[in-house]
N, C-alpha and C positions, 0 to 999 in steps of 0.2 A: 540667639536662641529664643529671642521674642517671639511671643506666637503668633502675630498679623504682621511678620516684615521679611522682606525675601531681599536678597542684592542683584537677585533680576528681576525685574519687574516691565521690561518691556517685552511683550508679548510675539516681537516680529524673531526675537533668538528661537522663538521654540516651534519645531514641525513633528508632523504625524508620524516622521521614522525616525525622532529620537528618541535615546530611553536617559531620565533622568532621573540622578541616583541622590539622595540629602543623606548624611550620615546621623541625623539627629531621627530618636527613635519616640517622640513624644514631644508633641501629638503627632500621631502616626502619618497626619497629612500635612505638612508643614505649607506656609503661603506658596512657597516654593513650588511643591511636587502639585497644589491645588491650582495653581497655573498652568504647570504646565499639563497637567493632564485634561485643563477647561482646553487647551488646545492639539489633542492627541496624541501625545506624547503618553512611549509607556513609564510608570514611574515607580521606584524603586524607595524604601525607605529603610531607616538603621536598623531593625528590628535583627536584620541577618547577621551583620556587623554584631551589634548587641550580644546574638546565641554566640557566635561563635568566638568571640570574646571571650564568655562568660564560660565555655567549653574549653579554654586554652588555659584560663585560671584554673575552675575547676578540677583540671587533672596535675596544673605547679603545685594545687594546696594537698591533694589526695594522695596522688601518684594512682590516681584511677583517673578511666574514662569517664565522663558525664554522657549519660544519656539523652543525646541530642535530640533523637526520633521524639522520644517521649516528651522533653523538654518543647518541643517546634511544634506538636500536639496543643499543648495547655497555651502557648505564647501568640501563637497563629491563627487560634479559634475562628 
């Protein structure tokens, strides 16, 4: 989770019809997802993982819903 090192780093794995997904949510664009989208790849980051995470706790600690929308509002800006 170093923030300048990716475990791929050769640039011929990645094309314009992949979508590349890193589970780590900070920083938002990890070497990773910054490679592959310098080569057009769509790219996905943890932020989603993250919400809905944090919506699955949320309702083990409450026995409520968390409000995702609102929550994906303030997180997504």
């Amino acid at each position: 989770m170093k923030e300048d090192v990716s475990l791929i780093e050769d640039k011929t794995f990645f094309r314009d019809d992949l979508v590349v997904s890193d589970c780590i949510y900070s920083p938002a664009k990890t070497k990773l997802l910054q490679i592959s989208e310098k080569e057009g790849c769509k790219i996905i980051n943890g932020m989603g993982m993250l919400l809905y995470q944090g919506a699955l706790s949320f309702e083990l600690w409450t026995n409520e819903k968390m409000p995702v929308e609102y929550i994906k509002n303030i997180i997504f800006k």
